[in-house]
HTML snippet that shows the backbone in 3Dmol.js (N, CA, C, O; Angstrom):
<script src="https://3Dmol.org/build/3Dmol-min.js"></script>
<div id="view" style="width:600px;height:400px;position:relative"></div>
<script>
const pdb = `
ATOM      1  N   UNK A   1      24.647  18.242  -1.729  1.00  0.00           N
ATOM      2  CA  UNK A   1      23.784  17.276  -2.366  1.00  0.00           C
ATOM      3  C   UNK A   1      23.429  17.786  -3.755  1.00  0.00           C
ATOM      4  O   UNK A   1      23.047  18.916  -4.058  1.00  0.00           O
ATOM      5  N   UNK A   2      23.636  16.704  -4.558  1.00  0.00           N
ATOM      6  CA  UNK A   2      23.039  16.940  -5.890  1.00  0.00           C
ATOM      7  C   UNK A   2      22.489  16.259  -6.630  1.00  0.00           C
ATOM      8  O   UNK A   2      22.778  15.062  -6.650  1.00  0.00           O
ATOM      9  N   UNK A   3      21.679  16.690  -7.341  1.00  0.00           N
ATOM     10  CA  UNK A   3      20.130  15.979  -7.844  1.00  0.00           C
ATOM     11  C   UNK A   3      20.593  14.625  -8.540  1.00  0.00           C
ATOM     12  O   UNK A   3      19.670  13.811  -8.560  1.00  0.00           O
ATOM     13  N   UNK A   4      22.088  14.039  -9.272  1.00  0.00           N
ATOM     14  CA  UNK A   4      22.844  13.497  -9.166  1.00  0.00           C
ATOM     15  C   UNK A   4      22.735  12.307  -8.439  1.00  0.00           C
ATOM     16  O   UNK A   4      21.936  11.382  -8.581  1.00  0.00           O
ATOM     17  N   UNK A   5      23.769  12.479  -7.535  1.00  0.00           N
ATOM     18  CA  UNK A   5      23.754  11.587  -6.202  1.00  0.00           C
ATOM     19  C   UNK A   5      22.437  11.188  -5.388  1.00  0.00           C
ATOM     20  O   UNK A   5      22.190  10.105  -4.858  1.00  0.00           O
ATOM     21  N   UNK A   6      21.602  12.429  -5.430  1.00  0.00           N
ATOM     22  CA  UNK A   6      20.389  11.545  -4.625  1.00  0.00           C
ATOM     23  C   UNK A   6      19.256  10.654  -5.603  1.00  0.00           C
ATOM     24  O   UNK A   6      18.523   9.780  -5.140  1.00  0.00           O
ATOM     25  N   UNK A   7      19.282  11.037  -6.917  1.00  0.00           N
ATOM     26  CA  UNK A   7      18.662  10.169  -7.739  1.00  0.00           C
ATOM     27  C   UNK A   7      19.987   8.840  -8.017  1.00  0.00           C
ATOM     28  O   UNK A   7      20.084   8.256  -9.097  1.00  0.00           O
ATOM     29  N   UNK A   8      20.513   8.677  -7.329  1.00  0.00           N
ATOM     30  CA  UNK A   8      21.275   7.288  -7.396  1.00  0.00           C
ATOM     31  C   UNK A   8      20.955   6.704  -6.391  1.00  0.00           C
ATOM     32  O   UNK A   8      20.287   5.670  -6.420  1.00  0.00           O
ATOM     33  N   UNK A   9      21.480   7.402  -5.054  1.00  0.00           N
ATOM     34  CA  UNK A   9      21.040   6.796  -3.986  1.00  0.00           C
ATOM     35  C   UNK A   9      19.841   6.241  -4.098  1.00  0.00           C
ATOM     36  O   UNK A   9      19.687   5.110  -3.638  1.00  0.00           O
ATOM     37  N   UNK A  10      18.535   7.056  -4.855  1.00  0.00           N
ATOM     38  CA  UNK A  10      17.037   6.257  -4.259  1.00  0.00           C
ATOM     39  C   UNK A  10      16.760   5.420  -5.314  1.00  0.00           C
ATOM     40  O   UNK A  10      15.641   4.953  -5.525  1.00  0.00           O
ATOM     41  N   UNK A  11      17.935   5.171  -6.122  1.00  0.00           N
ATOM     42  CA  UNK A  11      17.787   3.742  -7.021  1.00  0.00           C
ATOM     43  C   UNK A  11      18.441   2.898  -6.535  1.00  0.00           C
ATOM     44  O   UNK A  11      18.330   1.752  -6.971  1.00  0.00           O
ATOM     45  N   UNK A  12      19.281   3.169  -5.538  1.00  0.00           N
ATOM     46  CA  UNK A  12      19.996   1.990  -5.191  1.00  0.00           C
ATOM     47  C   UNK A  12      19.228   1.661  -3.837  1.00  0.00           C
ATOM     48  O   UNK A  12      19.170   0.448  -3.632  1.00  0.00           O
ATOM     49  N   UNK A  13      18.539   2.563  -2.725  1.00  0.00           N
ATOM     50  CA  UNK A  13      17.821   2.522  -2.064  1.00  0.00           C
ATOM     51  C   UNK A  13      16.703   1.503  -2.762  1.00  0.00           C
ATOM     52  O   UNK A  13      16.540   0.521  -2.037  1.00  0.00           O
ATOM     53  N   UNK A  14      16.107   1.474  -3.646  1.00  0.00           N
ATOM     54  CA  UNK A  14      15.062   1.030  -3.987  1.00  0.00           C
ATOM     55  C   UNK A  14      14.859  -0.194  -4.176  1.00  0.00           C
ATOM     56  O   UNK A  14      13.826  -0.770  -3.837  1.00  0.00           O
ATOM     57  N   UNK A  15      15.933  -0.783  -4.800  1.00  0.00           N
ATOM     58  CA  UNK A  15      16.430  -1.731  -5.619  1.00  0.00           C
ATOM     59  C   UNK A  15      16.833  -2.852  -3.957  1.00  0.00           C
ATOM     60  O   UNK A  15      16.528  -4.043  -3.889  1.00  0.00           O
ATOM     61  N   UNK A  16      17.475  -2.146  -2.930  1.00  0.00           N
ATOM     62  CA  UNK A  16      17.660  -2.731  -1.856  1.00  0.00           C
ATOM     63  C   UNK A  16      16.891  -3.554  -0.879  1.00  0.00           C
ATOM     64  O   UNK A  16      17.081  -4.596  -0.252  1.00  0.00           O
ATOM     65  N   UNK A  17      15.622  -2.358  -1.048  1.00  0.00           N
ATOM     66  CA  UNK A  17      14.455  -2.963  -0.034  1.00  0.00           C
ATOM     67  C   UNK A  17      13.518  -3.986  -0.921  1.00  0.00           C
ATOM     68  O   UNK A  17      12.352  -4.039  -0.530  1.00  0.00           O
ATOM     69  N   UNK A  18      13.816  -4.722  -1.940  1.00  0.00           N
ATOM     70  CA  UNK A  18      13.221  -5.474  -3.154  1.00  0.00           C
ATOM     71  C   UNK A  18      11.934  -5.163  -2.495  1.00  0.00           C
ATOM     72  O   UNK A  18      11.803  -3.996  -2.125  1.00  0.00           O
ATOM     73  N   UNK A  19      10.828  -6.097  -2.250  1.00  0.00           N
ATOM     74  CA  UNK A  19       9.497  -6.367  -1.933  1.00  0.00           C
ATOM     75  C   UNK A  19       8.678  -5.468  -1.365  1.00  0.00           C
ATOM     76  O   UNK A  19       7.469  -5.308  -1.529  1.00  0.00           O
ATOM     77  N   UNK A  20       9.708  -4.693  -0.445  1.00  0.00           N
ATOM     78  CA  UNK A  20       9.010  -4.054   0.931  1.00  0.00           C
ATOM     79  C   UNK A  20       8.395  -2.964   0.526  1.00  0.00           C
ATOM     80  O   UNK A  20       8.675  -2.506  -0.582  1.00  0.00           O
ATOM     81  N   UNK A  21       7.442  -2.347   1.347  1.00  0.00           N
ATOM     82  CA  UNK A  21       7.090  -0.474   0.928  1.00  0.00           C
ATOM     83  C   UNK A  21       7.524  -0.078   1.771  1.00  0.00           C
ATOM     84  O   UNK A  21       7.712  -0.679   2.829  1.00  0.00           O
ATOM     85  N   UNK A  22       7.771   0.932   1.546  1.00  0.00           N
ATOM     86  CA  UNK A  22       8.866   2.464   1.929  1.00  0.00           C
ATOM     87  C   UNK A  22       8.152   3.541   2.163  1.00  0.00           C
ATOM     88  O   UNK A  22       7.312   3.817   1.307  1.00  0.00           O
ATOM     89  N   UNK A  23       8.237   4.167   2.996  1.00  0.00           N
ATOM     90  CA  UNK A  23       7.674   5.940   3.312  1.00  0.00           C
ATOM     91  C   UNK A  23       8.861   6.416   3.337  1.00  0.00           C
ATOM     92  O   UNK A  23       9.663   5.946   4.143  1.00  0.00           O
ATOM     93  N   UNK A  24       9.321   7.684   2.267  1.00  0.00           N
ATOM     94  CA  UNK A  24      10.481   7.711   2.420  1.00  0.00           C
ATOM     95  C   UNK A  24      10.484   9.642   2.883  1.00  0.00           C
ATOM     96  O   UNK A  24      10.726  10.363   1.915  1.00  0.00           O
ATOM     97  N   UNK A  25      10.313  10.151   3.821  1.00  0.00           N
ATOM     98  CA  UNK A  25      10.044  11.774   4.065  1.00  0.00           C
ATOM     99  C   UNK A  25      11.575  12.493   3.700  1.00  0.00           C
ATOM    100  O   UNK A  25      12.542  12.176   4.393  1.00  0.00           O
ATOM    101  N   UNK A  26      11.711  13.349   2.718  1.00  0.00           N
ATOM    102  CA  UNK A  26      12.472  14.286   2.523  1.00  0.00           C
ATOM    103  C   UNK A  26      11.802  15.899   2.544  1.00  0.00           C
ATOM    104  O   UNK A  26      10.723  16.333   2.142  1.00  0.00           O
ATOM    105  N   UNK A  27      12.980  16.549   3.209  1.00  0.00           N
ATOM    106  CA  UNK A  27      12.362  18.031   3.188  1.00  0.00           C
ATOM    107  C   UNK A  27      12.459  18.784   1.367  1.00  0.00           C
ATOM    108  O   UNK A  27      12.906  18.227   0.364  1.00  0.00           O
ATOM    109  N   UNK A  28      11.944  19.998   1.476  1.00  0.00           N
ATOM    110  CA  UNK A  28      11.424  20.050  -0.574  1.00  0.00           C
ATOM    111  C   UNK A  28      12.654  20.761  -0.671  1.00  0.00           C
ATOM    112  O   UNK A  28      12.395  21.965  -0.695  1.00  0.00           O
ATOM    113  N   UNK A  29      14.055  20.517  -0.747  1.00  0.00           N
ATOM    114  CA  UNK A  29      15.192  20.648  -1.308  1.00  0.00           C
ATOM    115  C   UNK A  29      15.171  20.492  -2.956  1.00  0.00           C
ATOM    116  O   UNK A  29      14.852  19.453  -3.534  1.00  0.00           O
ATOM    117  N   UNK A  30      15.570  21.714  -3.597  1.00  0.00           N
ATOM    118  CA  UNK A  30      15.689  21.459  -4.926  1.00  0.00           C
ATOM    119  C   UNK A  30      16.283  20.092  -5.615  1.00  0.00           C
ATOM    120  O   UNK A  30      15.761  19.392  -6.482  1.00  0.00           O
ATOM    121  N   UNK A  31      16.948  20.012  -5.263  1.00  0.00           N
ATOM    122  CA  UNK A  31      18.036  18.604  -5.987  1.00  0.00           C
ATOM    123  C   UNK A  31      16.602  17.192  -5.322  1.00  0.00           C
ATOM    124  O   UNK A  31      16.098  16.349  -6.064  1.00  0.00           O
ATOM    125  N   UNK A  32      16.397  17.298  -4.362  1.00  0.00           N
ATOM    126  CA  UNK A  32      15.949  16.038  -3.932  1.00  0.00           C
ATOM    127  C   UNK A  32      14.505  16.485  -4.706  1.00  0.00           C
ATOM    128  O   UNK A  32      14.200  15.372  -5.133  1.00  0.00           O
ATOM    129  N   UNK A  33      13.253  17.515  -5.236  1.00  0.00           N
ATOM    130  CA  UNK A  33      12.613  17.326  -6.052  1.00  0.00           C
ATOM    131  C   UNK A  33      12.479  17.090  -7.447  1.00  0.00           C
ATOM    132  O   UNK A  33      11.591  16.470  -8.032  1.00  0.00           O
ATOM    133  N   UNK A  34      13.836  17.874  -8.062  1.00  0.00           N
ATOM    134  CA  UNK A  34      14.213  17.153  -9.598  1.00  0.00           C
ATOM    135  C   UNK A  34      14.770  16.121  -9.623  1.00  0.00           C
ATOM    136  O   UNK A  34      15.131  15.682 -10.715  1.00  0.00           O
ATOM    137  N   UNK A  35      15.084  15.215  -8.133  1.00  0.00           N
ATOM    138  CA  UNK A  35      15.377  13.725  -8.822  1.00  0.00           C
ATOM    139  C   UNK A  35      13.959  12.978  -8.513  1.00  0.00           C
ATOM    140  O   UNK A  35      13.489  12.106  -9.245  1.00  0.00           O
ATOM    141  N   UNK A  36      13.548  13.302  -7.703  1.00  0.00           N
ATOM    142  CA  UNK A  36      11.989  12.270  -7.642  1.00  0.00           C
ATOM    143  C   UNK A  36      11.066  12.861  -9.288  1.00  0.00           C
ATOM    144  O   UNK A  36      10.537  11.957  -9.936  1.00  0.00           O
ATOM    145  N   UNK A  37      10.981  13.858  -9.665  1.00  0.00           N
ATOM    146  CA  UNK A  37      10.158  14.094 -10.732  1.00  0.00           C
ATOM    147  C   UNK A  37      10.654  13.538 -11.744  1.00  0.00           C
ATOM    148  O   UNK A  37       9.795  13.340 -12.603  1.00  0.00           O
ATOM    149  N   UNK A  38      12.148  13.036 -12.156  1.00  0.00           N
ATOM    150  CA  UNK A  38      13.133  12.213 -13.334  1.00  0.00           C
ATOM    151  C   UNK A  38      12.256  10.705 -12.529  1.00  0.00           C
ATOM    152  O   UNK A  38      11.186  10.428 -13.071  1.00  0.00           O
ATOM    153  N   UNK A  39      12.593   9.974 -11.560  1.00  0.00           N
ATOM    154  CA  UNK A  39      12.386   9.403 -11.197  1.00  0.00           C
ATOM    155  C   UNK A  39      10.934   8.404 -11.101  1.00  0.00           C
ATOM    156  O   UNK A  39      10.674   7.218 -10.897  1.00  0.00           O
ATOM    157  N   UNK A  40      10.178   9.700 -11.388  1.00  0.00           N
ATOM    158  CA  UNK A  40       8.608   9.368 -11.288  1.00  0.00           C
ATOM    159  C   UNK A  40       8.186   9.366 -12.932  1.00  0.00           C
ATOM    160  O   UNK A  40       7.292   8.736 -13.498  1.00  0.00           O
ATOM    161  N   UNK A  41       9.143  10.281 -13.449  1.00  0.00           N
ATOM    162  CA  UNK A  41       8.704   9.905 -15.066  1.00  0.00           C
ATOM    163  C   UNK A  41       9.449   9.228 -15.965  1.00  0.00           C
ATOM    164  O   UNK A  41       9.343   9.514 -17.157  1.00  0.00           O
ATOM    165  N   UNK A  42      10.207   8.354 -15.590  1.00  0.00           N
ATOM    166  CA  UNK A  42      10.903   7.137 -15.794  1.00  0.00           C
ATOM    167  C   UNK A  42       9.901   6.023 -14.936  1.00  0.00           C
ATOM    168  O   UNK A  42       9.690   4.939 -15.480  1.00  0.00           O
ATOM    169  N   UNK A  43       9.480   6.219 -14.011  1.00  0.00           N
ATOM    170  CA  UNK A  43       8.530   4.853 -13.161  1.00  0.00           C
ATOM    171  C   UNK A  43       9.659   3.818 -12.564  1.00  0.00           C
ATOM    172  O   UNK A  43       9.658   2.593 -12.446  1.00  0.00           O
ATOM    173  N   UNK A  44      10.606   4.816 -12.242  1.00  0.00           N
ATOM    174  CA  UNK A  44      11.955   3.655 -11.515  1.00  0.00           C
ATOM    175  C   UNK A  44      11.699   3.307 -10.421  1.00  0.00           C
ATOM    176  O   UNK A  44      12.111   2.238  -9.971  1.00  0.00           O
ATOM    177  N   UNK A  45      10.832   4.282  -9.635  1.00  0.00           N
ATOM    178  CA  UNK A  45      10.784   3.418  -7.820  1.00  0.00           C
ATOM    179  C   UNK A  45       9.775   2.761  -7.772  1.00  0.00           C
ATOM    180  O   UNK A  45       8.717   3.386  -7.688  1.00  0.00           O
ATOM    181  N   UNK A  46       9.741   1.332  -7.808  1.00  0.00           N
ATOM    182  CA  UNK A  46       8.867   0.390  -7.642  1.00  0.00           C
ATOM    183  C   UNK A  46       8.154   0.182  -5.979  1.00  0.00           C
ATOM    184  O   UNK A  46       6.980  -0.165  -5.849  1.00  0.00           O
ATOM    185  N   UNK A  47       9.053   0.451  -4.801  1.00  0.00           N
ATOM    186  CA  UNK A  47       8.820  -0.044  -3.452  1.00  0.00           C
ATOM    187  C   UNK A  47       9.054   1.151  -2.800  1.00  0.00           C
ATOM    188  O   UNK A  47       8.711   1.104  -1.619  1.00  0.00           O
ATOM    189  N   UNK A  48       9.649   2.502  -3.262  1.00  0.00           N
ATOM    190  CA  UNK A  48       9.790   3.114  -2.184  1.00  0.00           C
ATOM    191  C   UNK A  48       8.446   4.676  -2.712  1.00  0.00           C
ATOM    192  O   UNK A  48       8.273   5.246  -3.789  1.00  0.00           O
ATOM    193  N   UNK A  49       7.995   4.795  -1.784  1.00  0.00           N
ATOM    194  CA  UNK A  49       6.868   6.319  -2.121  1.00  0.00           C
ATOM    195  C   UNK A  49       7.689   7.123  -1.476  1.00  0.00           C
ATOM    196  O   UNK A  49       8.320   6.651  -0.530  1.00  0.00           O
ATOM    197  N   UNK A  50       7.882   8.684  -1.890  1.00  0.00           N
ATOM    198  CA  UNK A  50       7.876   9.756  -1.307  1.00  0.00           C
ATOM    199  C   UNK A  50       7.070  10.712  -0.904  1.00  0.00           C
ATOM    200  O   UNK A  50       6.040  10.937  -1.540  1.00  0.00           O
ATOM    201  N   UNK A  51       7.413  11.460   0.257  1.00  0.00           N
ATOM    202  CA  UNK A  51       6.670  12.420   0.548  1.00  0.00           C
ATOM    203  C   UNK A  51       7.559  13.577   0.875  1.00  0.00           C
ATOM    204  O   UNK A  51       8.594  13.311   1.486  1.00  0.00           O
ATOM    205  N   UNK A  52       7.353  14.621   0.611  1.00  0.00           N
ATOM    206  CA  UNK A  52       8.137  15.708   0.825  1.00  0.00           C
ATOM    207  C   UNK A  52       7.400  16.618   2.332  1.00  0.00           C
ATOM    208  O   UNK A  52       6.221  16.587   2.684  1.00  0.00           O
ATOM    209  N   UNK A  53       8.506  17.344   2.967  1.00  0.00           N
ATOM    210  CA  UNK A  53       8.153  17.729   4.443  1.00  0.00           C
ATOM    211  C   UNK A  53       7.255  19.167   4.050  1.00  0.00           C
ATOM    212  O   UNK A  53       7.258  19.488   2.862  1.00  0.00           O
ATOM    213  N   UNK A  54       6.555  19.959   4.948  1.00  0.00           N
ATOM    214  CA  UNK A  54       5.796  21.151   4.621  1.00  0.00           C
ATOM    215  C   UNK A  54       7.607  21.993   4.775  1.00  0.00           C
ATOM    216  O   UNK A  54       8.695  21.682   5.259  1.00  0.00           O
ATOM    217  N   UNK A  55       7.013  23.158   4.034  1.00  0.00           N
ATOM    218  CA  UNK A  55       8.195  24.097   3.839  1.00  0.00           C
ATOM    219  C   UNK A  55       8.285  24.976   5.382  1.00  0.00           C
ATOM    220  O   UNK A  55       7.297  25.554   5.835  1.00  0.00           O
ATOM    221  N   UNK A  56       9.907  24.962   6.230  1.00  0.00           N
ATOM    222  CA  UNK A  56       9.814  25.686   7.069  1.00  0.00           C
ATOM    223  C   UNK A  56      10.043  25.016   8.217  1.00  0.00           C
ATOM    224  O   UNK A  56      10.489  25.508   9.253  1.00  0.00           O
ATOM    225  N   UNK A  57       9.677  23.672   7.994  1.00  0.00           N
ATOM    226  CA  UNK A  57       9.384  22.411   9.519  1.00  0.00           C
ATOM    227  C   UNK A  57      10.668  21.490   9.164  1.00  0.00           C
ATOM    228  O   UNK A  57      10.630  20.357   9.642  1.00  0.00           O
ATOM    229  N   UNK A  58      11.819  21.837   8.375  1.00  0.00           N
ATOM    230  CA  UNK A  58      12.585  20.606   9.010  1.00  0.00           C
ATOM    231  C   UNK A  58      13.722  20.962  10.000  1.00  0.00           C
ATOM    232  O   UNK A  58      14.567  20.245  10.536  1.00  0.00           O
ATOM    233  N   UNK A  59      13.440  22.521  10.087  1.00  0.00           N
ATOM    234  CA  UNK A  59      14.059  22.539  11.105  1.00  0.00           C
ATOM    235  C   UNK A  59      13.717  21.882  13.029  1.00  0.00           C
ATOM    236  O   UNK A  59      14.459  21.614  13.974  1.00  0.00           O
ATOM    237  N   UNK A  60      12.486  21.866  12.848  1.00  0.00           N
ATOM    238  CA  UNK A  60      11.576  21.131  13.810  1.00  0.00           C
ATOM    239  C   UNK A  60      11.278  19.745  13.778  1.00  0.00           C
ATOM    240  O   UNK A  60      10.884  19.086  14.741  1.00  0.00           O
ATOM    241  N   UNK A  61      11.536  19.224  12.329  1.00  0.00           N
ATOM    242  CA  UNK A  61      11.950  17.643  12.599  1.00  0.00           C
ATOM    243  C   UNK A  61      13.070  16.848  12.993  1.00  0.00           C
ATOM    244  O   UNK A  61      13.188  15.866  13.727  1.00  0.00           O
ATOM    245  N   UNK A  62      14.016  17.663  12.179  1.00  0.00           N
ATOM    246  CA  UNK A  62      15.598  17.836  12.588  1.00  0.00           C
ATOM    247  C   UNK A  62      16.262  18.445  13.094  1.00  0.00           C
ATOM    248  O   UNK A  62      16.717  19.521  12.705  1.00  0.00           O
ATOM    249  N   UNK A  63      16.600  17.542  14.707  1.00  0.00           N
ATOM    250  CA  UNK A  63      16.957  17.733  15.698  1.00  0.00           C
ATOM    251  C   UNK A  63      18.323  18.019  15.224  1.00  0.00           C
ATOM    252  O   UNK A  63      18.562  19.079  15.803  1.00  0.00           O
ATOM    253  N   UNK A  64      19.180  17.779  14.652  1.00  0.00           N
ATOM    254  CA  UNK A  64      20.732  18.561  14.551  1.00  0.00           C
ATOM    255  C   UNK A  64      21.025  19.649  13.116  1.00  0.00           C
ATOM    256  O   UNK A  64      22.034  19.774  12.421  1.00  0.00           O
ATOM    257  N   UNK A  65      19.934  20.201  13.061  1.00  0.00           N
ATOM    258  CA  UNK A  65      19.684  20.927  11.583  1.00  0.00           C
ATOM    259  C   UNK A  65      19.760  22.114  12.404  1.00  0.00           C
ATOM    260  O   UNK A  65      19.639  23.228  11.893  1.00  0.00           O
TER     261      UNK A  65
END
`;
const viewer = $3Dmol.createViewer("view");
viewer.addModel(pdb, "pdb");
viewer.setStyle({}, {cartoon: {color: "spectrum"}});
viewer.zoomTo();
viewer.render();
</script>
């Protein structure tokens, strides 16, 4: 994964769910926090919020991790 690709995905994610709100939980992976911080200072995600997981627990959220 790269900061790249997942700041595309959550524009195209975003753009998908038009109207709706979103909880969107990612664990604090480098690439997936420098695209939400581009992301948040551009003001591109209109519908979807993030939250990032505590450090240490996604192995305990994710069951095939």
């Amino acid at each position: 994964m790269t900061t790249v690709i997942i700041t595309k995905w959550l524009t195209w994610f975003d753009k998908r769910i038009y109207s709706r709100r979103v909880l969107l939980l990612l664990n604090n992976f480098s690439a997936h926090e420098a695209a939400i911080r581009t992301l948040t200072k551009n003001n591109t995600l209109k519908n979807t919020r993030v939250e990032f997981l505590s450090p240490n627990c996604t192995s305990v959220y994710q069951p095939l991790n």
